[in-house]
C-alpha positions as CSV (number, residue, x, y, z in Angstrom):
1,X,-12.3,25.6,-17.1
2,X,-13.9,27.8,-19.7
3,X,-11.9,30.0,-22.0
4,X,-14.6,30.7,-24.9
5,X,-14.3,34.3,-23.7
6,X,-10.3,35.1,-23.2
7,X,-9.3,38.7,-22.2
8,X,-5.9,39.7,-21.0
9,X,-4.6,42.3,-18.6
10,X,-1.5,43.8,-17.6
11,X,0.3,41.9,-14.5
12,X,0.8,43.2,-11.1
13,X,2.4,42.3,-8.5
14,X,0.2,40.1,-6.7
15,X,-0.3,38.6,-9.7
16,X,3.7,37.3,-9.6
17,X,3.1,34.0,-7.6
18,X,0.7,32.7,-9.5
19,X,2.5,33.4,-12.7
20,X,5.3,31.7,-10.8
21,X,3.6,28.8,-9.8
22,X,2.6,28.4,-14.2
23,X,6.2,28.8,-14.9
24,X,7.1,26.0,-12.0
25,X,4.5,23.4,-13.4
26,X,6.0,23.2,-16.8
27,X,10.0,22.2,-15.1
28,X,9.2,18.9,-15.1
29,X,8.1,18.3,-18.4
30,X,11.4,19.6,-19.8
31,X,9.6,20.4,-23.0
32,X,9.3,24.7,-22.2
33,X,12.3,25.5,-20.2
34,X,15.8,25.2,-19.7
35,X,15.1,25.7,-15.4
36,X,15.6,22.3,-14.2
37,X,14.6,23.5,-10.4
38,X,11.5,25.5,-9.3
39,X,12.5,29.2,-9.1
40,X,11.3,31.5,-6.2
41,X,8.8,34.3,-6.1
42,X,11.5,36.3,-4.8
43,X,14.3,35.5,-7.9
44,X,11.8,36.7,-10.5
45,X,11.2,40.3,-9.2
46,X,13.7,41.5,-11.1
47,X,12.1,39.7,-14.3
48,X,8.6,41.1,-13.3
49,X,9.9,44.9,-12.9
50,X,11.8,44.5,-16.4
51,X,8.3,44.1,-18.0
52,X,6.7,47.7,-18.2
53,X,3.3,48.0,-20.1
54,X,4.5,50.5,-22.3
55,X,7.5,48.8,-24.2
56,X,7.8,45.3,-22.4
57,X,4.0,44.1,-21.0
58,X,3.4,41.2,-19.4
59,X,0.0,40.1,-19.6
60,X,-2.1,37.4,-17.6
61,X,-5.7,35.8,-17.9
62,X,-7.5,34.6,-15.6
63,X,-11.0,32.6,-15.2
64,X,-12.8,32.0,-11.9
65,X,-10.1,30.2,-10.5
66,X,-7.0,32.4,-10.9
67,X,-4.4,32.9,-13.5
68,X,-4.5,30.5,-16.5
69,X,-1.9,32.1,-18.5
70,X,0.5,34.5,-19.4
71,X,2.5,36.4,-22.0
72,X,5.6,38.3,-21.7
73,X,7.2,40.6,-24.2
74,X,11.4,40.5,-23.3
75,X,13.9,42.4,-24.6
76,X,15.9,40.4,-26.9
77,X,20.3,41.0,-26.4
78,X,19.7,43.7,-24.5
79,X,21.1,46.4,-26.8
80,X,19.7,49.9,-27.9
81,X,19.7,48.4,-31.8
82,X,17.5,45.7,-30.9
83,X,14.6,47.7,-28.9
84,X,12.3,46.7,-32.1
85,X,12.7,43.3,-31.2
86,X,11.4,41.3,-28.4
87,X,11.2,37.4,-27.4
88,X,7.7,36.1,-26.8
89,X,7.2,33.7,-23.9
90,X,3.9,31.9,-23.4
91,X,3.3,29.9,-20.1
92,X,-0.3,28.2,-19.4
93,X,-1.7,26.5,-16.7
94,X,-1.7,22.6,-17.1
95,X,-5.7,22.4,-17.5
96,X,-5.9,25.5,-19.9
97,X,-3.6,23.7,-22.5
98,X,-5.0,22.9,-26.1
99,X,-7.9,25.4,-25.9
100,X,-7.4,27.8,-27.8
101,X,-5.4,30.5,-25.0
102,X,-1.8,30.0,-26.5
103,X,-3.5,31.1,-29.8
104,X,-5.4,33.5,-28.0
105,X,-2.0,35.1,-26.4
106,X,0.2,35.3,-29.8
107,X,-2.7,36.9,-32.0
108,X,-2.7,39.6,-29.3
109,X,0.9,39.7,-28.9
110,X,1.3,40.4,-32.4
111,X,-1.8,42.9,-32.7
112,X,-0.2,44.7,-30.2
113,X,3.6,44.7,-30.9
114,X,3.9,47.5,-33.3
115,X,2.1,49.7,-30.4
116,X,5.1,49.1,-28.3
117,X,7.3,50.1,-31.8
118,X,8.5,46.1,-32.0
119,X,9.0,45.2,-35.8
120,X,10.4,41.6,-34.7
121,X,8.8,39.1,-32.7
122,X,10.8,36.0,-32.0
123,X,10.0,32.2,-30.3
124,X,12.9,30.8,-28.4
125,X,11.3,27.0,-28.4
126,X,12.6,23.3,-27.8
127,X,12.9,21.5,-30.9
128,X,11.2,18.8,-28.7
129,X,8.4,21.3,-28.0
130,X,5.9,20.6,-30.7
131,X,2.4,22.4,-29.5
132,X,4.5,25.5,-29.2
133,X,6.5,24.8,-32.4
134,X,2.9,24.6,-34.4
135,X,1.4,27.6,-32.2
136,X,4.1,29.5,-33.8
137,X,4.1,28.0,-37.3
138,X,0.2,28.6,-37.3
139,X,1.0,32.4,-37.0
140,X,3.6,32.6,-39.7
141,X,6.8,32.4,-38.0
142,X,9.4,31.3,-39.3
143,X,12.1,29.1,-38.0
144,X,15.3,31.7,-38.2
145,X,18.0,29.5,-36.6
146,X,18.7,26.2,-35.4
147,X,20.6,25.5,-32.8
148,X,22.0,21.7,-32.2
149,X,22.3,20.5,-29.0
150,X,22.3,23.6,-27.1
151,X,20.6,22.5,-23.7
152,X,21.1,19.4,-21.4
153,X,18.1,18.3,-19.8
154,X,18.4,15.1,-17.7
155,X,21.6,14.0,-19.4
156,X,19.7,14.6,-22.9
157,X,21.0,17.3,-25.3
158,X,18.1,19.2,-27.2
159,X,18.2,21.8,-29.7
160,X,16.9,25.6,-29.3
161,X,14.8,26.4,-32.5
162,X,14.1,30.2,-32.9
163,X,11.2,31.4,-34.4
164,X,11.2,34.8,-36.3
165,X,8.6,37.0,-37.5
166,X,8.7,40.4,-39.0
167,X,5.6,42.3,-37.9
168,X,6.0,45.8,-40.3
């Protein structure tokens, strides 16, 4: 799997099973979500339709064998004060990992946030999570709170760390 070349695009909807199927592979792990089953293609429309390209995009990448990644730009709260700010998730597919697309993803996401008027970008990431912890860090974020013990995964509590960073 090449990715010396990344470009991104905005997701459609036939896009949404394979961007599923990312989100699935990484359950297991316990290290990037708080999921503990494998959700449906069908439970995440309402996710996908939340994600318009002009304030929320959700972008993919692909190479010659489908999907290898994505980035989503959330709404963070969910209140009118806190449009400027949005929560950054980055999923990638098992063999794109460590080459460069996670980096790849955030430099875009924050070249491209103040064209969708977001000030704030923010990393909602496992304290156990350290490639996305350092993907993060590498950019400047900063860890804004620290939350103990938040999640249960397998009978194992685990903190929440949120990463912050102020884009203008």
């Amino acid at each position: 799997m090449s990715i010396s070349h990344q470009t991104h695009r905005i997701a459609v909807l036939q896009d949404l099973p394979e961007i599923v199927a990312i989100y699935n592979s990484t359950i297991a792990s316990r290290q990037v979500t708080a999921d503990t089953e494998p959700v449906s293609v069908d439970s995440r429309l309402p996710w996908f339709y939340e994600h318009t390209p002009d304030v929320r995009p959700l972008w993919v990448v692909e190479d010659e064998t489908g999907i290898i990644g994505w980035l989503s730009f959330s709404n963070f709260y969910g209140r009118p004060a806190y449009s400027g700010t949005a929560e950054l998730s980055v999923y990638l597919h098992e063999n794109a990992r460590g080459k460069g697309l996670g980096r790849y993803l955030l430099s875009q996401a924050i070249a491209h946030a103040p064209q969708i008027k977001v000030h704030t970008l923010l990393g909602f990431i496992f304290g156990h999570n350290t490639p996305s912890m350092n993907l993060f860090a590498s950019f400047n974020f900063e860890i804004w709170a620290n939350m103990p013990r938040v999640a249960t995964l397998d009978g194992i509590e685990r903190d929440l760390i949120i990463f912050g960073k102020r884009i203008s």
